[in-house]
N, C-alpha and C positions, 0 to 999 in steps of 0.2 A: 458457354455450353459445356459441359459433363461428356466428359467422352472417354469409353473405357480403351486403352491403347495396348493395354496386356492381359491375355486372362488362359492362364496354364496348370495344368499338374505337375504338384512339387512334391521331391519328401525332404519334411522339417525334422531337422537334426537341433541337435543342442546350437552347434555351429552356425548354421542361419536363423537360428533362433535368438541366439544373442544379437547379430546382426541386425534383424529385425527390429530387434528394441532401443537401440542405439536412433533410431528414429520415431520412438515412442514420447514424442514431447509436443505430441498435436492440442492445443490449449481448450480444445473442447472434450477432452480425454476422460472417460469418466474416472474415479479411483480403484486402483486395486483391488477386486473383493476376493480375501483370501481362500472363503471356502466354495466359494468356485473355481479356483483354481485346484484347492483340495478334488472337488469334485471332478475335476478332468483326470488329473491323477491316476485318481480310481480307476477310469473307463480306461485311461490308459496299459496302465497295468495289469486289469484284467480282460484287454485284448477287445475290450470292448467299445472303445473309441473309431469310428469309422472315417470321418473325415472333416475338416475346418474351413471356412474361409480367411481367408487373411488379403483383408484391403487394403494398399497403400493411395495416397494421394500427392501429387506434384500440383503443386502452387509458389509461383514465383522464386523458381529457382531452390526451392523447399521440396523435403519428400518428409509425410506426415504416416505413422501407422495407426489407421484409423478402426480397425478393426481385427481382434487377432491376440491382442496382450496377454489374455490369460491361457490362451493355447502354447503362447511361448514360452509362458513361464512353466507351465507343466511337464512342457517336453524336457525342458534345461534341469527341471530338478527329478525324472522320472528317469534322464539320460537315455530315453526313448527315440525313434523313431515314426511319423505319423505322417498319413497322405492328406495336402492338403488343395486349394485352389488358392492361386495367387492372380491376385487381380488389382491391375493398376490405371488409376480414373485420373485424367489433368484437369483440372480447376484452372479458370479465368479467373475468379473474386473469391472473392472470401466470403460471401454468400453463397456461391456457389459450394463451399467447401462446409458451409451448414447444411446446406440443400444433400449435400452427398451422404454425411451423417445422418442426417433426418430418415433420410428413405434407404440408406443401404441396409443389406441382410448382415445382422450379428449373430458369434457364436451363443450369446447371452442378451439377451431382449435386454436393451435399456430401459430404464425407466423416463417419464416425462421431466422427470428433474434433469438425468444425463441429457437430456437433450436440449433442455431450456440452459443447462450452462452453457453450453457447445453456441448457443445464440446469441447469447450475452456476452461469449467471448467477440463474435465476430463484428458486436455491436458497441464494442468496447463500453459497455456498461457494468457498474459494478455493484448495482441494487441485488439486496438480498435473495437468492434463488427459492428461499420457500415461497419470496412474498410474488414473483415474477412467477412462479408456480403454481402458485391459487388461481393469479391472473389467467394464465395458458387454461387451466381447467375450464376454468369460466367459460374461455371464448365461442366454445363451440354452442354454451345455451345462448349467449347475448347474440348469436349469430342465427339462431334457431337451426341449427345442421343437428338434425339425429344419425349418428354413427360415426361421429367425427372422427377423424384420426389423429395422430400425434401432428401431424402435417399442418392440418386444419385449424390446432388450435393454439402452434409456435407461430406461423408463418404472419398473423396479425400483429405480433406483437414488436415488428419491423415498426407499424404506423403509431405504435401506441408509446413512444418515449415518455412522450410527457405524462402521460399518465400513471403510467411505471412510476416515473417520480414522485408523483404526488402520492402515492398508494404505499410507493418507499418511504418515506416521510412518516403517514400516515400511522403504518403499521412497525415502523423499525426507527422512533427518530432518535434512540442514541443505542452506542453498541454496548448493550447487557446480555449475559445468558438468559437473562429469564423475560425477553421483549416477547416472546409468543403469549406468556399467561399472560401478560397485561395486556392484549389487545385479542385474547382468547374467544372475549363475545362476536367479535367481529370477522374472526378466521374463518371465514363459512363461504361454501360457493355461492351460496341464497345472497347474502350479503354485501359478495364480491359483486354477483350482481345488478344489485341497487345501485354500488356505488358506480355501477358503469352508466348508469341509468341516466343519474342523477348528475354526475359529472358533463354529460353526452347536454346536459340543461342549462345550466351555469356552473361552471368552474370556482367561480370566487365564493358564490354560494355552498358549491359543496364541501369545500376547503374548510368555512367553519363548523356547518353541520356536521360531519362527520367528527373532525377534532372534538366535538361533545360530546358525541357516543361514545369517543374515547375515553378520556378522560372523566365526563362525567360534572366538571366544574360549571361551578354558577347555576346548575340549575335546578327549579324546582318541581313539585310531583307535575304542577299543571302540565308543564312542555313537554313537547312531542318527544322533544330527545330523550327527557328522561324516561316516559314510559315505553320509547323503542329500546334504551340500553338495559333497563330493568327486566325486560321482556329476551333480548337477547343473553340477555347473563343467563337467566335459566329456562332458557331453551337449548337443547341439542336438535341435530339436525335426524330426521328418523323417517323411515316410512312405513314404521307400525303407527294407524291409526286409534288401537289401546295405548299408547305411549303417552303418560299425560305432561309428562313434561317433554315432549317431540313433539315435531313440525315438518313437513315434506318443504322441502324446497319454494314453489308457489307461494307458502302461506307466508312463511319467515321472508320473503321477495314482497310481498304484496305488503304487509307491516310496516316496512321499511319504508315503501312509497307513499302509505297512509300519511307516516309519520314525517317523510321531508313534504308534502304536500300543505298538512296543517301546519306546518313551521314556514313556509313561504305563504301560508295566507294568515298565518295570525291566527288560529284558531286550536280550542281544544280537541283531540281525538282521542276516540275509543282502539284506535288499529282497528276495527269491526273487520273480520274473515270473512267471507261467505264460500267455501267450498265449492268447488264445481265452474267457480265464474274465474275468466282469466285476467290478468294483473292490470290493474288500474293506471291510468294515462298519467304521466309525469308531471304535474305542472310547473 
């Protein structure tokens, strides 16, 4: 259990500011972002800075600074003084020490990436964070939760290893800069999730179907794959209904299932839409 054991007003000097950083090697840490720091600066200097948090955590004989980094580097290069709240949480696990990330208050809102690596670290997994970040986006439609939070749509992705994997595979199988354009039809949350859809049905199934969306090999106009990957190439995801090469979500989700549905019975398909109706059953 998360238990906060210190929580005081400080004032942050250069001096315990460096101090501070000297335990900034928490491996969920997101990176430097310079012009935010820039930006503290400013407030600094013009007296406009009022106050910070800065959270440490103690986990196994570890003390991690979890929040706080770019308040310290601003003071250190502004040679400033600033009032801050120091607050210090013990961690049992190392899930717990995502759990603390996850939900504690920062000076600077992370983003769902910063906080999907902070999972990955504690999951000691090393799948690509865009493609583990599509994932997270997904989860809260595949889950049907409307107003998910970051919470809601990291904390699944404890159960979903294998999946991860295969999606890593999927979308990343060899290390190039340029793996995003070549799997660019299928980067979509609509997409993403089909393929949870469809995976959640047969596994060894999905593995080949999708690899032909990818790639695209061996097939001809008849097959499903081809006219879902043809249809994925030039669609973007939109929800201007004037968009004529856009698709809301539903409909690029609903194509996708048309199209593994008629590839598991053997048949041709139109993708046929019908607006208004919700997403057809998995077979």
């Amino acid at each position: 259990m998360i238990n906060c054991t210190k929580r005081e007003l400080q004032v942050l000097d250069g001096t315990l500011a460096s101090n501070l950083l000297q335990f900034n090697n928490f491996w969920g840490q997101r990176i430097l972002q310079p012009t935010h720091v820039q930006r503290l600066e400013k407030e600094i200097e013009n007296d406009n800075f009022l106050d910070a948090n800065i959270k440490m955590a103690m986990y196994d004989g570890s003390i991690y600074l979890v929040n706080g980094q770019h308040t310290c580097h601003a003071v250190i290069n502004t040679k400033k003084q600033v009032d801050i709240t120091y607050a210090e949480y013990k961690c049992d696990s190392e899930i717990e020490l995502s759990d603390l990330f996850i939900k504690i208050g920062q000076d600077k809102k992370r983003t769902l990436k910063d906080r999907v690596r902070m999972e990955m670290g504690v999951l000691k997994n090393s799948a690509n964070l865009d493609v583990v970040t599509l994932i997270a986006s997904t989860n809260n439609i595949r889950n049907y939760k409307k107003g998910a939070t970051d919470e809601d749509k990291i904390l699944p992705l404890r159960g979903q290893l294998d999946f991860i994997e295969f999606v890593n595979n999927l979308f990343y199988p060899e290390v190039t800069r340029y793996w995003k354009q070549q799997v660019q039809h299928m980067f979509k949350v609509a997409v993403m999730h089909a393929i949870m859809l469809t995976w959640d049905k047969d596994q060894e199934v999905a593995v080949n179907f999708w690899n032909a969306i990818r790639d695209g090999e061996n097939l001809t106009k008849r097959d499903p794959q081809y006219k879902l990957r043809e249809y994925l190439k030039n669609t973007v995801t939109s929800r201007n209904t004037s968009n004529k090469t856009g698709a809301n979500n539903i409909e690029i989700t609903t194509k996708c299932i048309h199209a593994w549905n008629a590839f598991r019975a053997k048949k041709p398909t139109t993708l046929r839409y019908v607006r208004g109706k919700g997403l057809p059953k998995v077979k």
